[in-house]
LONU-506492 format. One record per residue (C-alpha): chain; x, y, z. Coordinates in Angstrom, 3 decimals, padded with zeros to 6 digits, m for minus. Each point is the difference from the previous one (the first is absolute). Layout:
N
+-------+----------+----------+----------+
: chain :       c1 :       c2 :       c3 :
+-------+----------+----------+----------+
:     A :        X :        Y :        Z :
...
+-------+----------+----------+----------+
//
This chain:
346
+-------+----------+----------+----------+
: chain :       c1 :       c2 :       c3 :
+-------+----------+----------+----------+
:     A :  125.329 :  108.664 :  051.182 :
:     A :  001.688 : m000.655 : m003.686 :
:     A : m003.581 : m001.712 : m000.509 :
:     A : m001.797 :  003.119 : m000.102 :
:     A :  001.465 :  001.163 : m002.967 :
:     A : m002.012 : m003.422 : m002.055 :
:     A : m003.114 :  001.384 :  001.264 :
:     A : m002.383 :  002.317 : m001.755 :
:     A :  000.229 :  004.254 :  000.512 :
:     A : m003.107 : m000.291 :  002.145 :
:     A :  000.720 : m003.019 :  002.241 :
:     A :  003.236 :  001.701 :  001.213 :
:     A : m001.660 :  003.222 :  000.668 :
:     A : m003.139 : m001.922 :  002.165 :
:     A :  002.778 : m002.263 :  001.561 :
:     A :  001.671 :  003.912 :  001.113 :
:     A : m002.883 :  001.279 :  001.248 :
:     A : m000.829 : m002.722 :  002.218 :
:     A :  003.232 :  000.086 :  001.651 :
:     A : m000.309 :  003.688 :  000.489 :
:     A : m003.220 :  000.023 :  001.738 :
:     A :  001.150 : m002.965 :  001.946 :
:     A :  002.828 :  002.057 :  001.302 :
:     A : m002.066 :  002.960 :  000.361 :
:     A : m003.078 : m001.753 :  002.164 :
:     A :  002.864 : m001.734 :  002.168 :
:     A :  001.841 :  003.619 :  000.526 :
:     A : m003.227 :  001.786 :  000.546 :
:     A : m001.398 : m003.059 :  002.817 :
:     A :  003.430 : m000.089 :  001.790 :
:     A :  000.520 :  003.994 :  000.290 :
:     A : m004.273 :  000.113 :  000.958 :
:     A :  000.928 : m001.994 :  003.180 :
:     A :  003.487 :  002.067 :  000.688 :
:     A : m002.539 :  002.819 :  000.069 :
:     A : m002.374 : m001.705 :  002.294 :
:     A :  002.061 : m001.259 :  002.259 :
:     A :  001.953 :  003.503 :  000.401 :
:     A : m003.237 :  001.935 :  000.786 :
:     A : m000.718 : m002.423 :  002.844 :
:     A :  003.188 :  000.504 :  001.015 :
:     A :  000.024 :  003.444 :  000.063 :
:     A : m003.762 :  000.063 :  001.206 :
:     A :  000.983 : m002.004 :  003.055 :
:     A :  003.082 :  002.244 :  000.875 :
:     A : m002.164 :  003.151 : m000.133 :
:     A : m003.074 : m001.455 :  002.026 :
:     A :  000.283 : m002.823 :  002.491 :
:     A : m002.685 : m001.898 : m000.652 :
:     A : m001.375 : m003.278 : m000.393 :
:     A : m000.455 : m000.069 : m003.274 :
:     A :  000.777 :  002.620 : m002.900 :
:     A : m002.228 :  000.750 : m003.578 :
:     A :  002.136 : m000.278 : m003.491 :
:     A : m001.158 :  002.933 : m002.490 :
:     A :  002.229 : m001.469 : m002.813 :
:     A : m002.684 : m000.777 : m002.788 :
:     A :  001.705 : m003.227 : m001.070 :
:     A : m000.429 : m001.475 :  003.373 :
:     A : m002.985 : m002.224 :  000.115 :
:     A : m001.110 : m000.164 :  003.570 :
:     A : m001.809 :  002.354 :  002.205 :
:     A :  003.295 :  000.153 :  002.777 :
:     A :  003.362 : m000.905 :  000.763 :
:     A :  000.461 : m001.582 :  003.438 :
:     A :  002.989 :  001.320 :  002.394 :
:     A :  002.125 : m003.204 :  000.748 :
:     A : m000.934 :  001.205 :  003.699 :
:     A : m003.673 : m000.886 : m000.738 :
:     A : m001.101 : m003.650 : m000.031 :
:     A :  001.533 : m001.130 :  003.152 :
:     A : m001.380 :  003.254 :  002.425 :
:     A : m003.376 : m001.263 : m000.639 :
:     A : m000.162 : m002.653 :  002.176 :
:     A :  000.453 :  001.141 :  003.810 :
:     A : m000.684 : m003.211 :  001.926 :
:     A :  002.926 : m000.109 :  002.237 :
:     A :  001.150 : m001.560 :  003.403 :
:     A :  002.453 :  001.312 :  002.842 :
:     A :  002.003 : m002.739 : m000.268 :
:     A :  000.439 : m000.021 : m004.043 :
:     A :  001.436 :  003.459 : m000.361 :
:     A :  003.280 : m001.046 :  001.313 :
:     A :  000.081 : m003.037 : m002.976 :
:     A : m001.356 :  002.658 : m002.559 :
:     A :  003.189 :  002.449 :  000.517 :
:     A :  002.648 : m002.966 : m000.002 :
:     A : m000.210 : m000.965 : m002.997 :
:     A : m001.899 :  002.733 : m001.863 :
:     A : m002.656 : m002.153 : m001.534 :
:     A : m002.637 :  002.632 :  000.298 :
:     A :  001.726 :  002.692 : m001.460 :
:     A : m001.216 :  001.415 : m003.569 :
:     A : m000.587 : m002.697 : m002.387 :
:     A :  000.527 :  000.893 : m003.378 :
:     A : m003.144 : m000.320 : m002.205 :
:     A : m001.537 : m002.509 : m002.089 :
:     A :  002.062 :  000.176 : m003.745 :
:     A : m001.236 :  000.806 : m002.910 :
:     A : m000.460 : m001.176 : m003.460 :
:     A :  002.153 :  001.800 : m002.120 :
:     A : m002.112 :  000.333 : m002.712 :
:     A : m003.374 :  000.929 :  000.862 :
:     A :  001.420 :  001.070 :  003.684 :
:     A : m003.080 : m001.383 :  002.054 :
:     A :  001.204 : m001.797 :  003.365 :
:     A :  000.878 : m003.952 : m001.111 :
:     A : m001.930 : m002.819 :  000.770 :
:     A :  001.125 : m002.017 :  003.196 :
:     A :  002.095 : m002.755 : m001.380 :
:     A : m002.149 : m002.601 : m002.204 :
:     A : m002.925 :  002.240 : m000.840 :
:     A :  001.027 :  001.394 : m003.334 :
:     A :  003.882 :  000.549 :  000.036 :
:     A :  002.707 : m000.599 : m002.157 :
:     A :  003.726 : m000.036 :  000.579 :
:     A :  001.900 :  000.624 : m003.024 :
:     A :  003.191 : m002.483 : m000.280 :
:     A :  001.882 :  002.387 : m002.123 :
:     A :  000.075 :  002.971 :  002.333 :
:     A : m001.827 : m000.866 :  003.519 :
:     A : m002.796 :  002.729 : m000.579 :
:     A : m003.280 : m001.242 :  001.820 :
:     A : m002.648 :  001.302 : m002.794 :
:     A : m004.088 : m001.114 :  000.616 :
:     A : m000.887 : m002.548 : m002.037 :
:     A : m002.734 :  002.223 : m001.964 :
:     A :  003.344 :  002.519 : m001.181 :
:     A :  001.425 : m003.282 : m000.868 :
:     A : m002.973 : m001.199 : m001.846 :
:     A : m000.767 :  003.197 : m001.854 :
:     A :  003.803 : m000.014 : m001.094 :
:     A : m000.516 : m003.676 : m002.034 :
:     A : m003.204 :  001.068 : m000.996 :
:     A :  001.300 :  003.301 : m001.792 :
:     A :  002.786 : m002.381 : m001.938 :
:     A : m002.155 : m002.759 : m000.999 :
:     A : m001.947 :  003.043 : m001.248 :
:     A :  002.905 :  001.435 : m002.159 :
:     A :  000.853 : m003.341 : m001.345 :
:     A : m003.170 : m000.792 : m001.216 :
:     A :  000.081 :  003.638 : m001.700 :
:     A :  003.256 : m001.127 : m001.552 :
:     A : m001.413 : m003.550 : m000.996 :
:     A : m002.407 :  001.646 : m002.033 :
:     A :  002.011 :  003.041 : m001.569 :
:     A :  003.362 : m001.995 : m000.650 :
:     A : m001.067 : m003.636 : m000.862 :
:     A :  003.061 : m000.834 : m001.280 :
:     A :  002.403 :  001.610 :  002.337 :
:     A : m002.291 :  001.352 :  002.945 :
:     A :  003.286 :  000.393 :  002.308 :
:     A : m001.658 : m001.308 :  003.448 :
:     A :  000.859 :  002.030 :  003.194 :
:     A :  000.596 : m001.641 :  003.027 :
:     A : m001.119 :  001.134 :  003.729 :
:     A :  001.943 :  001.671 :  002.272 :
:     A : m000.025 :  001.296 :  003.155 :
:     A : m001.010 :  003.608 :  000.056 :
:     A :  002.234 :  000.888 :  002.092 :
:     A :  003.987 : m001.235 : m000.891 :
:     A : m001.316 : m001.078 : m003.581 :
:     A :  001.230 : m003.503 : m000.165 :
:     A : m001.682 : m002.649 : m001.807 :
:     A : m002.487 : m002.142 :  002.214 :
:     A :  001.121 : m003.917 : m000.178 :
:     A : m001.889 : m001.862 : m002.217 :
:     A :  000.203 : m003.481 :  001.172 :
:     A :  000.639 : m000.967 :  003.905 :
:     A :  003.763 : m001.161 : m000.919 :
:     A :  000.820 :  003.543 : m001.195 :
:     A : m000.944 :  001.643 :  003.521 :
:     A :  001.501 : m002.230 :  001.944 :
:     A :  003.263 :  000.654 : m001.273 :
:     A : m000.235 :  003.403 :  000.187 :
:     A : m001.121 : m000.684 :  003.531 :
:     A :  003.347 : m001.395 :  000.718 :
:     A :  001.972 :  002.414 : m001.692 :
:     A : m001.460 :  002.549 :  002.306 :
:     A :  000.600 : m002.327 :  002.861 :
:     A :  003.825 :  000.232 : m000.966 :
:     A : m000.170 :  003.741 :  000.412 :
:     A : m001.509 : m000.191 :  003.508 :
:     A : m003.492 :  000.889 : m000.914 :
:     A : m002.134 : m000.622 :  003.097 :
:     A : m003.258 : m000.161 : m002.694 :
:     A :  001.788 : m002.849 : m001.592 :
:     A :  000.354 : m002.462 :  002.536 :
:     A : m003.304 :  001.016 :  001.677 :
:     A : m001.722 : m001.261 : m003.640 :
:     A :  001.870 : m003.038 : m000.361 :
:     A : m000.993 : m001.082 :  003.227 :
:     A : m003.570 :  000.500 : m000.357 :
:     A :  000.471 : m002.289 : m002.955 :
:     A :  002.070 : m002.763 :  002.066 :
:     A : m002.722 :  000.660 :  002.830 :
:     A : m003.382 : m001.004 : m002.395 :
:     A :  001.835 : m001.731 : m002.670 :
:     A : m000.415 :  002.600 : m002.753 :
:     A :  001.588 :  000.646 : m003.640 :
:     A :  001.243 : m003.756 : m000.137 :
:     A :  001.805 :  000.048 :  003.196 :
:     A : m000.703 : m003.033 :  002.393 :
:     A : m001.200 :  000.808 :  003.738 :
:     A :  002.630 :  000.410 :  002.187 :
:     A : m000.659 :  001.932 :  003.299 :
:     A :  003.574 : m000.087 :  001.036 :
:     A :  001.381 :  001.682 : m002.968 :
:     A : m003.509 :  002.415 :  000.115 :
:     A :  001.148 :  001.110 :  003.535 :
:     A :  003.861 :  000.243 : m000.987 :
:     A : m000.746 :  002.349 : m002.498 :
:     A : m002.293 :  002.228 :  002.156 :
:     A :  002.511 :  000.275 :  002.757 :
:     A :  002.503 :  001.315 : m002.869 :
:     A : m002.761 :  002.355 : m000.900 :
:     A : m000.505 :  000.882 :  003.493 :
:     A :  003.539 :  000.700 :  000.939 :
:     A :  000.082 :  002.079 : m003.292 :
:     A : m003.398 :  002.007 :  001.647 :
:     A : m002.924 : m001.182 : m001.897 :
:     A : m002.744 :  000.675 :  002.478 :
:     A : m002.146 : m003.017 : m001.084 :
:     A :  002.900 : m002.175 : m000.036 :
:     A :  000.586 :  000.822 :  003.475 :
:     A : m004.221 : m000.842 :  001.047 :
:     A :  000.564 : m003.332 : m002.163 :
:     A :  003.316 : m001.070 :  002.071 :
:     A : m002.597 :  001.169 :  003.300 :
:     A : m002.567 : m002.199 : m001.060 :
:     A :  002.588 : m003.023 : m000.683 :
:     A :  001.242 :  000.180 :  003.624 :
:     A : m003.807 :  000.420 :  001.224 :
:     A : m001.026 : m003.108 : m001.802 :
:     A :  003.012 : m001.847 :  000.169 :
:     A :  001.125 : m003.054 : m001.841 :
:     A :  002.338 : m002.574 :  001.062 :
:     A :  001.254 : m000.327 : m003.810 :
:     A :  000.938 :  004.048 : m000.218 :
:     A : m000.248 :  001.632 :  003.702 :
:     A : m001.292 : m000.954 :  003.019 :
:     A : m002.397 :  002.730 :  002.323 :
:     A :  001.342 :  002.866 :  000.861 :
:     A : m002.354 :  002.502 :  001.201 :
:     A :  002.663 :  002.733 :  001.069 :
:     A :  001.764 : m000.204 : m003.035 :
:     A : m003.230 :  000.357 : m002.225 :
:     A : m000.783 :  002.791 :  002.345 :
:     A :  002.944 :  001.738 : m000.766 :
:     A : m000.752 : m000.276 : m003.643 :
:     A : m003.379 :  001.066 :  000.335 :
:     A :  001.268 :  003.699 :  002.046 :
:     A :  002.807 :  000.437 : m003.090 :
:     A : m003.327 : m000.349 : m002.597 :
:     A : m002.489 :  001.659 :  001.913 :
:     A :  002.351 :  003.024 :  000.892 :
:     A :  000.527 : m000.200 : m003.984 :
:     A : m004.184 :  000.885 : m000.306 :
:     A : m001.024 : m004.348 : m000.812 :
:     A : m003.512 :  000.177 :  001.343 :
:     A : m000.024 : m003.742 :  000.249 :
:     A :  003.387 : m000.073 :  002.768 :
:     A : m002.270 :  002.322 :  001.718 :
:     A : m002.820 : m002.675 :  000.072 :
:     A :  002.056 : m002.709 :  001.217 :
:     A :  001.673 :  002.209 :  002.141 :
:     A : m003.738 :  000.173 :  001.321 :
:     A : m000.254 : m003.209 :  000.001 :
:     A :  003.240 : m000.974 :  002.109 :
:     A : m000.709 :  002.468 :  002.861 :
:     A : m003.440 : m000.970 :  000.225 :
:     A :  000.480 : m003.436 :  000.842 :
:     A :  003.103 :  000.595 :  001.904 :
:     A : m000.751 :  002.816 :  002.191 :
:     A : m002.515 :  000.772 :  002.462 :
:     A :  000.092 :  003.357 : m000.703 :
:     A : m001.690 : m000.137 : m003.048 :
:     A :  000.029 :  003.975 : m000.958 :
:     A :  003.161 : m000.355 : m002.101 :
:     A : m001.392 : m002.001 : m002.179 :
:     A : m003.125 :  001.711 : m000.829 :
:     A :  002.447 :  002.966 : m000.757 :
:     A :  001.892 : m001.963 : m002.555 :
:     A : m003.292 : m001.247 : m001.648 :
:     A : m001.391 :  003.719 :  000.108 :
:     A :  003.110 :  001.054 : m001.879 :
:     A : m000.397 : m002.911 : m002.203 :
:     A : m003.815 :  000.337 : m000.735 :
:     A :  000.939 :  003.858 : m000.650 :
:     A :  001.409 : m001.001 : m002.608 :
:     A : m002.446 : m002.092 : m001.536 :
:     A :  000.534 : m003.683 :  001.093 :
:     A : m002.870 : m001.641 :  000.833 :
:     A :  001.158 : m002.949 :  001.985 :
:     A :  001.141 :  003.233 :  002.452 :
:     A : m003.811 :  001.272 : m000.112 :
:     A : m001.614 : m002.879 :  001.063 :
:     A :  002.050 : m000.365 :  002.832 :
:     A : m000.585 :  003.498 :  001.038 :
:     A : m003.902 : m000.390 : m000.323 :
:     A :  000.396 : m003.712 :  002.090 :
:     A :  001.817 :  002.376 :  002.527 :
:     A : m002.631 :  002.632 :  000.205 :
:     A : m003.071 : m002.466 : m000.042 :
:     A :  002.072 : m001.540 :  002.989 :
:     A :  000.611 :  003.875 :  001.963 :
:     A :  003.741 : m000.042 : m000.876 :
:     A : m000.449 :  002.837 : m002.288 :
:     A : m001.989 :  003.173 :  000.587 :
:     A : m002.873 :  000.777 : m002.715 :
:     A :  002.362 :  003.157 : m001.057 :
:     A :  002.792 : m001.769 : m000.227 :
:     A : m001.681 : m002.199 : m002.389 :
:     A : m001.847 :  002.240 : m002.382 :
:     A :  003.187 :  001.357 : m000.426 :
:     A :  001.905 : m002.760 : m000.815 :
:     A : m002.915 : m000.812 : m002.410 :
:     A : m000.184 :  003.194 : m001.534 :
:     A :  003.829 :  000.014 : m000.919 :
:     A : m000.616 : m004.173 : m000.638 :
:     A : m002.192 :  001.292 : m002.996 :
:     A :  001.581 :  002.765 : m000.886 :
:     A :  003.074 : m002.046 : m000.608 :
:     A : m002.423 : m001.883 : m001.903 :
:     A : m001.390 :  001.974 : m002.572 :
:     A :  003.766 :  002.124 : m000.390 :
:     A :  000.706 : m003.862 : m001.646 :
:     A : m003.284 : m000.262 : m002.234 :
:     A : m000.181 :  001.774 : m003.677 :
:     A : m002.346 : m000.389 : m002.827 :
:     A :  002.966 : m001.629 : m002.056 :
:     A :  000.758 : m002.631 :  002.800 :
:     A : m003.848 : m000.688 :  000.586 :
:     A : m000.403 : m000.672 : m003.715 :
:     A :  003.478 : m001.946 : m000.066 :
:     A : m001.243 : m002.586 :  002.692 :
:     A : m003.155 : m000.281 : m001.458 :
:     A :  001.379 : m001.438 : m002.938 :
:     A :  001.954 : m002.354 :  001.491 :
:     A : m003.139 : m001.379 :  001.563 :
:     A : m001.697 : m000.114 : m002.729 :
:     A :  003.038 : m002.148 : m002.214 :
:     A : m000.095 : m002.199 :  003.416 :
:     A : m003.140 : m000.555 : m000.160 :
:     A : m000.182 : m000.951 : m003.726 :
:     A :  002.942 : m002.323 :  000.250 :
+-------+----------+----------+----------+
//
């Protein structure tokens, strides 16, 4: 910090007071959610109920669901799948949908509008992410303008551990693997999306993509664990050949873990596999509760086919959209709007 002292009286103390509010706005957001989450706590304790309201003025949304909530909605059942539901406790309480630690709405399912920070795992939405660079770009330009000659540029950083965002593709990456030394489960789940499309300079490789998910699996990273699932449902001579009880065991560990899209292929697997087809419409009802739409449609093809009663499917649609909307906000509507518009341009 011994540059500081070069700078002029009122550069230091607008360099302060940045950092302060920083702090402040990232104490204020992380003890908002301790609060949020301990009066659903305590409101589920006192009332058993499906679902249980948040007073606390900083929380954004109308209710807090009970962990209990999302998979009790969807009743269809069979005599002869009880038995498989109690071995292996795949229908207990699934815990809900995360949240965005920032503006602590329910996050996007995975690649509509989230971002994975590489310096500390968080999962933030990609409009929290934007506004961040947009408020520093903001500041610099400020700076630009006040201190031509030494304007002392601020870099981004996450909002939540503070450390600076990459700049170029070379930087993250070896950050990526310095987590990866410490057994971060984020780490190699990242790099292997990269090996998988050939992102950030690295050259496809689907063998390396899926070693580095099953290291992120075995670490628990729920969507490490669907990835390996979807490798041994595919298969590929080169990596792994078929292996449709081994991806289904990786799809119970993610779906017990609340992955909506295990659930779907979960679905998926029983429904073409079993004559009974009742278990599967429970896993996409679970699934759809949650907002996955693949899971809908398959519900409304099994109710325009009289597998699924007409209640049974206006609920499952009424918790679909409800899932729905809990993900929507003005800032993400304007966020993605923006990005069409740049796509369009370009």
């Amino acid at each position: 910090m011994a540059f500081l002292v070069d700078l002029p009286a009122s550069c230091r103390i607008d360099i302060f007071v940045f950092y302060l509010l920083s702090w402040t706005v990232t104490i204020a957001r992380l003890l908002s959610r301790y609060l949020c989450r301990r009066a659903s706590m305590e409101g589920v304790a006192a009332d058993d109920k499906n679902a249980t309201r948040c007073n606390t003025p900083c929380c954004t949304r109308a209710s807090v669901h009970s962990p209990r909530t999302q998979n009790a909605d969807f009743r269809l059942t069979s005599t002869a799948s009880v038995a498989e539901e109690n071995d292996d406790g795949l229908f207990a309480p699934v815990p809900p949908r995360p949240e965005c630690p920032i503006c602590m709405l329910t996050l996007p399912l995975p690649g509509n509008g989230a971002t994975c920070m590489s310096c500390c795992g968080h999962i933030l939405c990609s409009s929290c992410m934007h506004e961040n660079v947009r408020v520093v770009q903001e500041n610099n330009t400020r700076r630009m303008a006040r201190y031509p000659d030494n304007p002392c540029m601020l870099r981004t950083r996450c909002p939540l551990c503070r450390e600076t965002i990459p700049r170029t593709t070379e930087e993250e990456l070896i950050r990526l693997r310095q987590k990866m030394e410490s057994k971060k489960a984020y780490a190699f789940f990242l790099i292997g999306e990269k090996y998988q499309f050939g992102l950030d300079g690295l050259k496809k490789n689907e063998r390396k993509a899926f070693e580095h998910y099953l290291c992120a699996a075995d670490l628990g990273h729920v969507y490490a664990k669907l990835k390996v699932a979807l490798s041994y449902l595919v298969g590929n001579s080169d990596v792994v050949e078929m292996d449709v009880e081994e991806a289904t065991d990786y799809l119970v560990a993610a779906a017990k873990e609340g992955c909506v899209e295990a659930r779907f292929l979960l679905g998926a697997i029983e429904h073409s596999t079993k004559e009974d087809k009742s278990l599967a419409y429970k896993h996409w009802g679970i699934s759809a509760s949650f907002g996955c739409d693949r899971s809908m449609n398959s519900i409304k093809r099994g109710f325009d086919e009289g597998l699924v009663t007409e209640d049974e499917y206006q609920r499952v649609k009424r918790h679909h959209q409800k899932a729905n909307d809990e993900m929507k906000s003005e800032e993400r509507n304007k966020y993605f709007a923006d990005k069409r518009d740049k796509e369009e341009q370009q």
